[in-house]
C-alpha positions, 0 to 999 in steps of 0.5 A: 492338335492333329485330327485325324480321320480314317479314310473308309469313314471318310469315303463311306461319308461321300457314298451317303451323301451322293446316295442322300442326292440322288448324284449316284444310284444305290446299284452304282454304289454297290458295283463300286463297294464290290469293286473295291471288295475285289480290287483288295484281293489282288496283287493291285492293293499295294500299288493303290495303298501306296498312292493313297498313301503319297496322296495323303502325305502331299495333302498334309504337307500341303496344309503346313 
């Protein structure tokens, strides 16, 4: 059985938990939501789509 997770759900999780400790102000996790809004926009998201994706692939090749 696979059990998969969509990465923005999993990185939304990460920013409430840093925000619920204190590890990270809410005006740094609105700069970084921000950046991410604008970094989509530009010639970049391929390049960052496609290392997310290598990522991902080494990950679950890692768990077999």
């Amino acid at each position: 059985m696979t059990l998969t997770i969509p990465l923005v759900l999993l990185l939304a999780v990460v920013v409430v938990l840093l925000l619920r400790f204190k590890a990270v102000g809410a005006g740094a996790a609105v700069v970084v939501a921000l950046f991410g809004f604008y970094l989509a926009g530009t010639d970049a998201s391929d390049t960052v789509n496609q290392l997310v994706t290598a990522i991902t692939g080494a990950l679950a090749d890692a768990g077999r």
